[in-house]
BALOBA-1460 file (C-alpha; in Angstrom, 3 decimals):
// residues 306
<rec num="1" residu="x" x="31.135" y="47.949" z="35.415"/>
<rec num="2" residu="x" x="31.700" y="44.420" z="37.501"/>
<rec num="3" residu="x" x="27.911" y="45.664" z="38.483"/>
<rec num="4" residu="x" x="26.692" y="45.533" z="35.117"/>
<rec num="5" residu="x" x="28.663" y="42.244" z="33.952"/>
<rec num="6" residu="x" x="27.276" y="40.345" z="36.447"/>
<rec num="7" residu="x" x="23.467" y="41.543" z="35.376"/>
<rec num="8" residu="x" x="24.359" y="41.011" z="31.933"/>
<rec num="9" residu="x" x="26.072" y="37.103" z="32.736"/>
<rec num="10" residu="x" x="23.158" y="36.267" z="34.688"/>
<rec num="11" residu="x" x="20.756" y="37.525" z="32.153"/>
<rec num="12" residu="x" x="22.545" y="35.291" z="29.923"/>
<rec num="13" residu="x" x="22.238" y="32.417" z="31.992"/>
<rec num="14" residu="x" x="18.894" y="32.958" z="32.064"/>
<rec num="15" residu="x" x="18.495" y="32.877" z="28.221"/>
<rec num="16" residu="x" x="20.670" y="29.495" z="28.197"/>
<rec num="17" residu="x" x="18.257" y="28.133" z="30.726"/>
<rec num="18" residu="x" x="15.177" y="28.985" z="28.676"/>
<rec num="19" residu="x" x="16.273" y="28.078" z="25.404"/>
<rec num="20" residu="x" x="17.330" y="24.317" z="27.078"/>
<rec num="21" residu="x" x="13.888" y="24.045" z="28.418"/>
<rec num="22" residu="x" x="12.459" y="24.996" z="25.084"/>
<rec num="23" residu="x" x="14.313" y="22.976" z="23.289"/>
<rec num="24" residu="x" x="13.810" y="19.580" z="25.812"/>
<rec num="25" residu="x" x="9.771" y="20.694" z="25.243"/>
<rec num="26" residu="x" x="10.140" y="20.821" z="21.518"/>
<rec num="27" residu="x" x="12.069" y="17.304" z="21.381"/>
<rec num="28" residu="x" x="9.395" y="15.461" z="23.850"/>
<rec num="29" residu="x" x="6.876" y="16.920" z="21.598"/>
<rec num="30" residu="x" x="8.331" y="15.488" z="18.689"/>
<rec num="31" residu="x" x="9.202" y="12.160" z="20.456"/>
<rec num="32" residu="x" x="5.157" y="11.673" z="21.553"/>
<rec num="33" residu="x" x="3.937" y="12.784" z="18.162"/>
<rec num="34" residu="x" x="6.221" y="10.356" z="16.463"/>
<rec num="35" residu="x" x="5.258" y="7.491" z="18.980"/>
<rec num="36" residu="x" x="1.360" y="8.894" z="18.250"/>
<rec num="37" residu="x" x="2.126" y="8.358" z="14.695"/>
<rec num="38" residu="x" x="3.639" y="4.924" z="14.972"/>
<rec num="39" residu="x" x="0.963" y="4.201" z="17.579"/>
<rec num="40" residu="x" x="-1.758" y="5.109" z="14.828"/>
<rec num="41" residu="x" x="-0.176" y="3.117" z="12.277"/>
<rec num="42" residu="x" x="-2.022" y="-0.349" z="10.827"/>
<rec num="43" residu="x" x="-0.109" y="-3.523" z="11.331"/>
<rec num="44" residu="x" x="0.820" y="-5.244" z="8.340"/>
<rec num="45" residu="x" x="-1.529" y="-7.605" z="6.958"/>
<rec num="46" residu="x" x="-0.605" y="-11.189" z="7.483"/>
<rec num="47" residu="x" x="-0.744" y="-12.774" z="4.492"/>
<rec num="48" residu="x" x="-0.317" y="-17.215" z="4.221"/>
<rec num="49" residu="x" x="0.657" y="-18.530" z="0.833"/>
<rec num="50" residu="x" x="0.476" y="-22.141" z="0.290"/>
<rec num="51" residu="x" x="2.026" y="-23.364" z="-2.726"/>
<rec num="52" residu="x" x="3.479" y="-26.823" z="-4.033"/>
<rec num="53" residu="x" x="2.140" y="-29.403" z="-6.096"/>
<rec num="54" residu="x" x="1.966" y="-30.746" z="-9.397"/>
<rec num="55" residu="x" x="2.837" y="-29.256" z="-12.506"/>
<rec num="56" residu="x" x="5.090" y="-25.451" z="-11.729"/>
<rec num="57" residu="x" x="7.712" y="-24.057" z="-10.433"/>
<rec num="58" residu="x" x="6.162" y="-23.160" z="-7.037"/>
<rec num="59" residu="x" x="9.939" y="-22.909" z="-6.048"/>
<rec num="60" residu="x" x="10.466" y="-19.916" z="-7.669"/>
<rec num="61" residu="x" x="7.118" y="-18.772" z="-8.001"/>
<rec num="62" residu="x" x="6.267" y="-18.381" z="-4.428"/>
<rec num="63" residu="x" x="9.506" y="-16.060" z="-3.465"/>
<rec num="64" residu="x" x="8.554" y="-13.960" z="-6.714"/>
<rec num="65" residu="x" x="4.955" y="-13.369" z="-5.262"/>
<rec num="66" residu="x" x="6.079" y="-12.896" z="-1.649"/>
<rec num="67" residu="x" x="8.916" y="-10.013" z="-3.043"/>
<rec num="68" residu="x" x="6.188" y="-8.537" z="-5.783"/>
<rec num="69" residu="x" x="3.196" y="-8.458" z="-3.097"/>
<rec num="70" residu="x" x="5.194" y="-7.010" z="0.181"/>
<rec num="71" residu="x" x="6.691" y="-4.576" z="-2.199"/>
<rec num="72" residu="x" x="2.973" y="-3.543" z="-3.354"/>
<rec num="73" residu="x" x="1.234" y="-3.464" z="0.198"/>
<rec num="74" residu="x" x="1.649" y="-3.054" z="3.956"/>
<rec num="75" residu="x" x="1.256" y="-7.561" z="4.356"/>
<rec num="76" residu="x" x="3.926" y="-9.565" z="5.447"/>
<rec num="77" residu="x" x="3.824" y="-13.014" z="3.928"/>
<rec num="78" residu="x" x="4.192" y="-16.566" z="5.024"/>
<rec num="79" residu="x" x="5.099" y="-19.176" z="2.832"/>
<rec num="80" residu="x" x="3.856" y="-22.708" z="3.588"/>
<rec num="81" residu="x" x="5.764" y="-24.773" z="0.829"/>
<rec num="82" residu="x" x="5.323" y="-28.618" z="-0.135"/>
<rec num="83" residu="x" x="8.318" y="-29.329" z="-2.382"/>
<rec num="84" residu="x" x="6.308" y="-32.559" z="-3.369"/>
<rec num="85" residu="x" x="5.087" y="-32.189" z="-7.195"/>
<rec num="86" residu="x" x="2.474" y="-35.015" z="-7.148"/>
<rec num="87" residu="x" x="-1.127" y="-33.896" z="-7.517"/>
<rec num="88" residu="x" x="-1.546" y="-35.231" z="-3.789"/>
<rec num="89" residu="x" x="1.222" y="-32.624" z="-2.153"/>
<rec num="90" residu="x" x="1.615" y="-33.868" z="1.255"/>
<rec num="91" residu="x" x="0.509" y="-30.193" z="2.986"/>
<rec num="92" residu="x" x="1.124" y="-30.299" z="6.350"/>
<rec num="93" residu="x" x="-2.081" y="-28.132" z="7.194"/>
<rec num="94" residu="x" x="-4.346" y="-30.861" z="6.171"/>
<rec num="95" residu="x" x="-6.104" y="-32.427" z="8.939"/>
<rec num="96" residu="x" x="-6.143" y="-29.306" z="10.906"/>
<rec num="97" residu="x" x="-8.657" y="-26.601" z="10.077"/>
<rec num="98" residu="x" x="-7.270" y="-23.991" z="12.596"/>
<rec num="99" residu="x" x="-4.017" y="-23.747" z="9.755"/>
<rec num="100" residu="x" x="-4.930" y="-20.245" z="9.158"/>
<rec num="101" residu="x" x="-5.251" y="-18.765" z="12.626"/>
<rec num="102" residu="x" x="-3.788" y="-15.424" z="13.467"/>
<rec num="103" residu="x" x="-3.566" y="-14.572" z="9.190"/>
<rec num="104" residu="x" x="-6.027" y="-12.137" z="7.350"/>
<rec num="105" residu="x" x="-5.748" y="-14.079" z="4.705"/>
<rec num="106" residu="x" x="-5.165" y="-17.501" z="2.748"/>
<rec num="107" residu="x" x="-3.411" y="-17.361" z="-0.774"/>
<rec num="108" residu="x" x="-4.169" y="-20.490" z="-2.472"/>
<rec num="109" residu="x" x="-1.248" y="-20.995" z="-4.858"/>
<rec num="110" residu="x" x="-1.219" y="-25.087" z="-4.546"/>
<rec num="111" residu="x" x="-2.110" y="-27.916" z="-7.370"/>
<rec num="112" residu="x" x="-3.641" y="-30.231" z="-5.441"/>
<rec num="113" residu="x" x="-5.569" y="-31.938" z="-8.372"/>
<rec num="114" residu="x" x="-5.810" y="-35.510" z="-6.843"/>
<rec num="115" residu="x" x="-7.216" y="-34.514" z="-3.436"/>
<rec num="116" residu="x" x="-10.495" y="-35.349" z="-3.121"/>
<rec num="117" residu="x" x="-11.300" y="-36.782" z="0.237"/>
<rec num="118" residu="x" x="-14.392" y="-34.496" z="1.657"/>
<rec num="119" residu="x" x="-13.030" y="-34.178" z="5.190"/>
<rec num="120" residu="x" x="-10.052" y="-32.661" z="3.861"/>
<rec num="121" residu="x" x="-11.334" y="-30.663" z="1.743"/>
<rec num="122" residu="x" x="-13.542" y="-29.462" z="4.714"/>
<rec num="123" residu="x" x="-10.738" y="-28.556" z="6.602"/>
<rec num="124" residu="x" x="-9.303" y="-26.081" z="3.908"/>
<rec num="125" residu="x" x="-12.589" y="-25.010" z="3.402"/>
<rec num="126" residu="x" x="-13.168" y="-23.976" z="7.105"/>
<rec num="127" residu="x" x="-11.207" y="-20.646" z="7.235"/>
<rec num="128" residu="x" x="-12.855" y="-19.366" z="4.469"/>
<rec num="129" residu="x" x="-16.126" y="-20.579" z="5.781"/>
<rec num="130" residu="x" x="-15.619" y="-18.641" z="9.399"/>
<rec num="131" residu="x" x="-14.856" y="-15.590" z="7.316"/>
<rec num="132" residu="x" x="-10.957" y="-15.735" z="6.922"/>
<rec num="133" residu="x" x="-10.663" y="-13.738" z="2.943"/>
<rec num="134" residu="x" x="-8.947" y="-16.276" z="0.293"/>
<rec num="135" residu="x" x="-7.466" y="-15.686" z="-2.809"/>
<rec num="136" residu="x" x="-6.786" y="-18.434" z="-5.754"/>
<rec num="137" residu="x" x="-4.512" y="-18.290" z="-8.432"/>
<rec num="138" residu="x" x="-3.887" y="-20.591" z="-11.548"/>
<rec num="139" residu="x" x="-4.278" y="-24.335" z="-10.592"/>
<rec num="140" residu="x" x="-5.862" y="-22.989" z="-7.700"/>
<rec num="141" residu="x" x="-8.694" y="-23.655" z="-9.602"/>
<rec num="142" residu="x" x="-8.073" y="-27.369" z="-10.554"/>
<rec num="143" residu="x" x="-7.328" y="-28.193" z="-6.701"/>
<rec num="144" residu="x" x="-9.908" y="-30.196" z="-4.872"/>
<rec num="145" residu="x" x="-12.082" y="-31.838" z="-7.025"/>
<rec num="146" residu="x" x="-14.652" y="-34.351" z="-6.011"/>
<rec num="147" residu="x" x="-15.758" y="-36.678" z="-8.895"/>
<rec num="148" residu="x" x="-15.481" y="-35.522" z="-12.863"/>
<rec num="149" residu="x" x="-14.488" y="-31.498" z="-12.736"/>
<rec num="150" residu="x" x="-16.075" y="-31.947" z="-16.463"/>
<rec num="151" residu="x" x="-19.309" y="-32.509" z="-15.280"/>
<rec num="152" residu="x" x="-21.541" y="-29.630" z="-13.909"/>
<rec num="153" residu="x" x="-21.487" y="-29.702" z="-9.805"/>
<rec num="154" residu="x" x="-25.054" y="-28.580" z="-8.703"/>
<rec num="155" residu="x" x="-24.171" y="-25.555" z="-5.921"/>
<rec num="156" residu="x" x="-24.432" y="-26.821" z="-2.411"/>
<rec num="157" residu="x" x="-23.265" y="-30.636" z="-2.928"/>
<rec num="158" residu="x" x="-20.792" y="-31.992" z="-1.725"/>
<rec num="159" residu="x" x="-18.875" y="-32.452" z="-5.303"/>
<rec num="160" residu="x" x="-19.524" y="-28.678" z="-5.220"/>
<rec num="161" residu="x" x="-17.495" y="-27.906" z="-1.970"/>
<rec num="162" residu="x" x="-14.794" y="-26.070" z="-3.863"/>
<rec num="163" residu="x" x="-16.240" y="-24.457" z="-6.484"/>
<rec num="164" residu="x" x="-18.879" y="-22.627" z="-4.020"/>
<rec num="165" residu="x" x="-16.415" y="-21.352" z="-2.593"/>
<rec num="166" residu="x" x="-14.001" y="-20.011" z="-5.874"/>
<rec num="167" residu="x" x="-17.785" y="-19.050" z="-7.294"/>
<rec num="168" residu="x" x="-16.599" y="-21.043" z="-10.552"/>
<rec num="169" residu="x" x="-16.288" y="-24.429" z="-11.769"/>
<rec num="170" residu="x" x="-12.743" y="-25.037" z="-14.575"/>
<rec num="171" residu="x" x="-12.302" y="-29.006" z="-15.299"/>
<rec num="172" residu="x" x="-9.156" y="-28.247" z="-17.568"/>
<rec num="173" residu="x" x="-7.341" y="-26.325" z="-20.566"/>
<rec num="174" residu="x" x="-5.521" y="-26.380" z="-24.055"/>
<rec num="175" residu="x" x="-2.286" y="-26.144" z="-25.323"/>
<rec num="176" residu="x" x="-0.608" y="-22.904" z="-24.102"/>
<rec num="177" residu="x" x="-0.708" y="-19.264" z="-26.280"/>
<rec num="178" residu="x" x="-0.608" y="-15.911" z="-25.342"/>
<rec num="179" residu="x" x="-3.637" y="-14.696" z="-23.978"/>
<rec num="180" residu="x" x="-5.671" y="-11.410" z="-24.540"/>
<rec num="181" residu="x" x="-7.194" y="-9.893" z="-21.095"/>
<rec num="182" residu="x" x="-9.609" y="-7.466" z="-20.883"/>
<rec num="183" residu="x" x="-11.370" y="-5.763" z="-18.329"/>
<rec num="184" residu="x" x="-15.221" y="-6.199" z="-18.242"/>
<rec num="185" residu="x" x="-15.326" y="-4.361" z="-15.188"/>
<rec num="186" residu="x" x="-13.477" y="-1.016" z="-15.419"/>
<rec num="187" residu="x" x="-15.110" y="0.518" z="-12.606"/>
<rec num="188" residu="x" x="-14.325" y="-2.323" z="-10.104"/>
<rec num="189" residu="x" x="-11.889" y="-0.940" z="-7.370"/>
<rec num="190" residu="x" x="-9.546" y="-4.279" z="-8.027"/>
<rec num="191" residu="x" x="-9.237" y="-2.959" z="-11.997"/>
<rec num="192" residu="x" x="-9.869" y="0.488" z="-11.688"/>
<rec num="193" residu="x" x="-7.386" y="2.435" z="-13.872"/>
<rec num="194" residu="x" x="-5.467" y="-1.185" z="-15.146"/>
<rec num="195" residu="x" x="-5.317" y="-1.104" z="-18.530"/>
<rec num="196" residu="x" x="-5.824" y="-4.566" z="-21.030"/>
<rec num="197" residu="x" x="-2.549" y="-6.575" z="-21.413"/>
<rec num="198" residu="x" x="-1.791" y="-9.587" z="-23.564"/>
<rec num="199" residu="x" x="0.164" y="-12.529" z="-21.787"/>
<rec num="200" residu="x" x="3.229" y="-14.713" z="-22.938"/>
<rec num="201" residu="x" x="2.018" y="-18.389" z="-23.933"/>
<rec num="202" residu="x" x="-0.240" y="-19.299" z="-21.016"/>
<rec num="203" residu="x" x="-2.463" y="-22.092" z="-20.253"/>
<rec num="204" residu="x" x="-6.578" y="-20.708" z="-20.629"/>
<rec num="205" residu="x" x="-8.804" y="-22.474" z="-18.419"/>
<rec num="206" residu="x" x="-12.099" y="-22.946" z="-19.771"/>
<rec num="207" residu="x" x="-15.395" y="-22.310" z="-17.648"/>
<rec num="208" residu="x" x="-17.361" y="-25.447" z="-16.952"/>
<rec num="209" residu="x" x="-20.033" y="-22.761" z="-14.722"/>
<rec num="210" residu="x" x="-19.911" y="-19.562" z="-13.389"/>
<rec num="211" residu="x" x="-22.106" y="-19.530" z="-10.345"/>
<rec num="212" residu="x" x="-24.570" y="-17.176" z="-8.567"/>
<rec num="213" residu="x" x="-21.765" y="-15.527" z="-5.949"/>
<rec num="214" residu="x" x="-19.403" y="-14.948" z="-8.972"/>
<rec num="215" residu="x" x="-18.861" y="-11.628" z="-10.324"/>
<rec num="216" residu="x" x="-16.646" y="-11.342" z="-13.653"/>
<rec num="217" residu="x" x="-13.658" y="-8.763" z="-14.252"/>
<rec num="218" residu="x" x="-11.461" y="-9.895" z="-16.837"/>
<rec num="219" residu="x" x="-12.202" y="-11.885" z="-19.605"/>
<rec num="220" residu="x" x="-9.547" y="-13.533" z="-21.673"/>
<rec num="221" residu="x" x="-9.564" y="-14.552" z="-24.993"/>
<rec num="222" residu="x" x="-7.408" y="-17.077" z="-26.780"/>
<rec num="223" residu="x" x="-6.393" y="-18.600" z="-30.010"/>
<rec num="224" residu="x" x="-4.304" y="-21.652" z="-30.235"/>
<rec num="225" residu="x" x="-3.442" y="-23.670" z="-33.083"/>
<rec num="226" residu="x" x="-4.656" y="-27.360" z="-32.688"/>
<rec num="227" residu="x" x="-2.196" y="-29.919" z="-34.850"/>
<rec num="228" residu="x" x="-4.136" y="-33.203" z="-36.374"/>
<rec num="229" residu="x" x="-2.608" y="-36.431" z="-38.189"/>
<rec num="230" residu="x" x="-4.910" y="-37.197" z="-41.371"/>
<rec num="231" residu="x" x="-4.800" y="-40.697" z="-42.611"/>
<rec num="232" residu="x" x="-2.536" y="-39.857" z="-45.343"/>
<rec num="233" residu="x" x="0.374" y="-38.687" z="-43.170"/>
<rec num="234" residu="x" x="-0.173" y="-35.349" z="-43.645"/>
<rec num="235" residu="x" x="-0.615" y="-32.697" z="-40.765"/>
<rec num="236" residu="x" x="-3.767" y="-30.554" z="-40.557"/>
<rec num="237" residu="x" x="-3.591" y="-26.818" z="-38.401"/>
<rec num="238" residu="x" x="-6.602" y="-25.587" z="-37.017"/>
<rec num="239" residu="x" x="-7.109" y="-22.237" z="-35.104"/>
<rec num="240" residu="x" x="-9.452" y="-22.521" z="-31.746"/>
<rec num="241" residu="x" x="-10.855" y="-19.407" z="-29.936"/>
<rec num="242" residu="x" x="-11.939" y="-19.979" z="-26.590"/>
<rec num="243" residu="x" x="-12.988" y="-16.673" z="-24.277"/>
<rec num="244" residu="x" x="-13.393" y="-17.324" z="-20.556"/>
<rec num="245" residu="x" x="-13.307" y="-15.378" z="-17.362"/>
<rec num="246" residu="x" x="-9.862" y="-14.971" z="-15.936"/>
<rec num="247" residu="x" x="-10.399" y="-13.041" z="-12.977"/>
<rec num="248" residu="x" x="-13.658" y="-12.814" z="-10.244"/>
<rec num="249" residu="x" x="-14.386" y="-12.057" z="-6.940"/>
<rec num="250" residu="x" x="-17.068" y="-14.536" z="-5.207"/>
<rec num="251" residu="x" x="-19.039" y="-13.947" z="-1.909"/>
<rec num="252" residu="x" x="-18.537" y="-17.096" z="-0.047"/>
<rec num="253" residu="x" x="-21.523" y="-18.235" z="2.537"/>
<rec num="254" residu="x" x="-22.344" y="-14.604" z="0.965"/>
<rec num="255" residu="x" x="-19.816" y="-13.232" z="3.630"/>
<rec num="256" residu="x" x="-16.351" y="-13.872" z="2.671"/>
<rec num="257" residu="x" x="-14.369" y="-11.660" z="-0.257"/>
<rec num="258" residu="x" x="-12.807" y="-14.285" z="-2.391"/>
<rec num="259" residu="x" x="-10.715" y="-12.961" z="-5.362"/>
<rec num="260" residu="x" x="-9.296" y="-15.445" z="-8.055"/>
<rec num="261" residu="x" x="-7.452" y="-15.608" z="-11.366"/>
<rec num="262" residu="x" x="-6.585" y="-18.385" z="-13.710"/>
<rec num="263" residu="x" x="-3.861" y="-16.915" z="-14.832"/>
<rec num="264" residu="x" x="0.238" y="-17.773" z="-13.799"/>
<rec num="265" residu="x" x="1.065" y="-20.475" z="-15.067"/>
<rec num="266" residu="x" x="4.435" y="-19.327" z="-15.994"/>
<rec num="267" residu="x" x="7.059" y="-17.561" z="-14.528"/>
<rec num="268" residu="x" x="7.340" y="-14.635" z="-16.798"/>
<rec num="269" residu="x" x="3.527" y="-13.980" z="-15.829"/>
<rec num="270" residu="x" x="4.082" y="-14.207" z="-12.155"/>
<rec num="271" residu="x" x="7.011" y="-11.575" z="-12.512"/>
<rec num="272" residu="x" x="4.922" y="-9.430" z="-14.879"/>
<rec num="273" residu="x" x="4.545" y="-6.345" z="-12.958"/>
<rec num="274" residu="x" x="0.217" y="-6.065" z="-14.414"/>
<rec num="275" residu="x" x="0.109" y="-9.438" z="-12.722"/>
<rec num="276" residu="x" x="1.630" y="-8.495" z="-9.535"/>
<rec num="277" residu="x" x="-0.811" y="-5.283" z="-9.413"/>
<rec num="278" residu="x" x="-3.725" y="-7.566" z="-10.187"/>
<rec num="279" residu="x" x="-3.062" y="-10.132" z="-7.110"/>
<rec num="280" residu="x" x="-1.991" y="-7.260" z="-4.769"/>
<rec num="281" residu="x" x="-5.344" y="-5.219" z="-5.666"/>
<rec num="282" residu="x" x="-6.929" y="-8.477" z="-5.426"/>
<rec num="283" residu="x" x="-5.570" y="-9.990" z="-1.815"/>
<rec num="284" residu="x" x="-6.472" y="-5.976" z="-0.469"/>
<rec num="285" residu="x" x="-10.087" y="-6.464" z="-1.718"/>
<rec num="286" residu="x" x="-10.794" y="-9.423" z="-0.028"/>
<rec num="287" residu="x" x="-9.258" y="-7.889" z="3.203"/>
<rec num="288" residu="x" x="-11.432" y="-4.842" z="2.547"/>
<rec num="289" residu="x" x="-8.356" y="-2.969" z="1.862"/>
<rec num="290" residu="x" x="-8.945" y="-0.840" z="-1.032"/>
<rec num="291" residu="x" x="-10.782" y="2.075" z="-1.651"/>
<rec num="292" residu="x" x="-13.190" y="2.838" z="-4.202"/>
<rec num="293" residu="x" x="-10.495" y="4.607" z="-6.984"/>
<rec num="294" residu="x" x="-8.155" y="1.228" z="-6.817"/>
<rec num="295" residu="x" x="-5.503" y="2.255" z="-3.941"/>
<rec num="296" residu="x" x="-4.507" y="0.608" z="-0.914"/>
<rec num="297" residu="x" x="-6.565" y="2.166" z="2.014"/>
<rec num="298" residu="x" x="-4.982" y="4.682" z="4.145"/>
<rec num="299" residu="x" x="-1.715" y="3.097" z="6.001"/>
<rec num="300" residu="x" x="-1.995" y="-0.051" z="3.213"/>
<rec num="301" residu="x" x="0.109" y="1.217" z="0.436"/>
<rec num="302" residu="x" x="3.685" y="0.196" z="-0.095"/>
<rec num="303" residu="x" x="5.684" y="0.176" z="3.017"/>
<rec num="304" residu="x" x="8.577" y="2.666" z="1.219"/>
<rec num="305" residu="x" x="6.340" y="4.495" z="-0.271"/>
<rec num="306" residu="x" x="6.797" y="8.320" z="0.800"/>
């Protein structure tokens, strides 16, 4: 009996020993598929927001686009924020045209409407121009301007250095109302699936030219009412229509994505989750990070997202 009780402890031992080494097998596995996994995973963009300037409340603006994008897409963003709200923001990337080194992209967020020296405006420019994706929103738009914005800029000169790269020339807009967006594009991967959405009282920024490198895909249509003093003391209303592309992409130096929208002036807007979605889809595009059917490209999604 002692016989057989040793046999059958030693057999058990033996069981013990193989079900350890099993299980240290299993867990190594486990720990070099995980590491695989995490090796195999994309960095997070890196994403540079510059906004300050004349005219909004970049203050708040720029954490509610940092929270709404990161929460939207595998980026991390940097904020580079002039508290200055002059149209001549003292940025502290002017003067040096490496500012964007190390980021996939540039988010122009600044009004900069009084900025017009060319060398500057070179030096924002040269990012962009070495391939670096951009993306413009709101007075974006109005920001380096060389001479009258109201009169056309022929493509190529130097009064033209911004708006070749945005793909479109705006010199101003009206009063604010809400306006109507819709989708010209559908099938674009930036709009794919949004659906048409009416804004709170926003300002509309009119079109002055689209150029060659622009391609629509959102038009916006609005109608505010214009007051007038007659000579008799009376007041006269007047309804205006305008309708004007709100959102493009442009191929700058027909090599760099560039996505813009004149849209966000206010805060509600900014928050608005359609907006949000827009600039996210947008920022991925120009990074080459979304597929054809309007989602983030493998490993680009939302970082929670299970």
């Amino acid at each position: 009996m002692i016989e057989n009780q040793n046999k059958n402890e030693k057999r058990s031992d033996s069981v013990t020993r193989l079900l350890c080494i099993a299980t240290a097998i299993l867990m190594c596995c486990s720990t070099f598929t995980a590491a695989g996994r995490a090796a195999d995973a994309p960095k997070p963009l890196k994403a540079l927001l510059i906004a300050g300037g004349c005219c909004h409340d970049y203050k708040t603006q720029k954490d509610i686009l940092k929270k709404g994008i990161e929460e939207r897409a595998n980026v991390v963003v940097d904020i580079l924020y002039s508290e200055d709200r002059s149209v001549k923001p003292p940025f502290s990337f002017y003067g040096k045209s490496d500012y964007a080194t190390g980021y996939d992209v540039v988010i122009h967020d600044e009004c900069a409407a009084g900025i017009s020296d060319p060398a500057v405006i070179e030096g924002v420019l040269k990012p962009h121009r070495d391939g670096i994706p951009g993306v413009n929103l709101h007075c974006a738009m109005h920001c380096y301007r060389i001479g009258n914005p109201g009169e056309l800029a022929t493509p190529g000169s130097q009064r033209a250095l911004w708006f070749d790269y945005l793909g479109l020339q705006s010199s101003g807009h009206g009063p604010q109302a809400p306006i109507e967006i819709r989708f010209n594009d559908p099938d674009h991967p930036i709009t794919k699936g949004m659906a048409d959405w009416t804004t709170v009282n926003e300002e509309h920024y009119n079109n002055v030219k689209i150029f060659d490198n622009a391609h629509p895909l959102a038009m916006g249509k609005q109608i505010a009412k214009q007051k007038k003093k007659l000579k008799d003391g009376t007041e006269q209303v007047t309804e205006k229509e305008t309708n004007w592309v709100v959102a493009w992409t442009s191929a700058y130096n027909g090599k760099t994505r560039v996505f813009s929208t004149t849209i966000g002036h206010n805060n509600i807007t900014v928050g608005d989750a359609r907006y949000l979605d827009l600039v996210t889809r947008g920022m991925l595009w120009a990074c080459d990070k979304l597929a054809a059917d309007g989602k983030p490209k493998s490993g680009y999604g939302p970082p929670n997202a299970k």
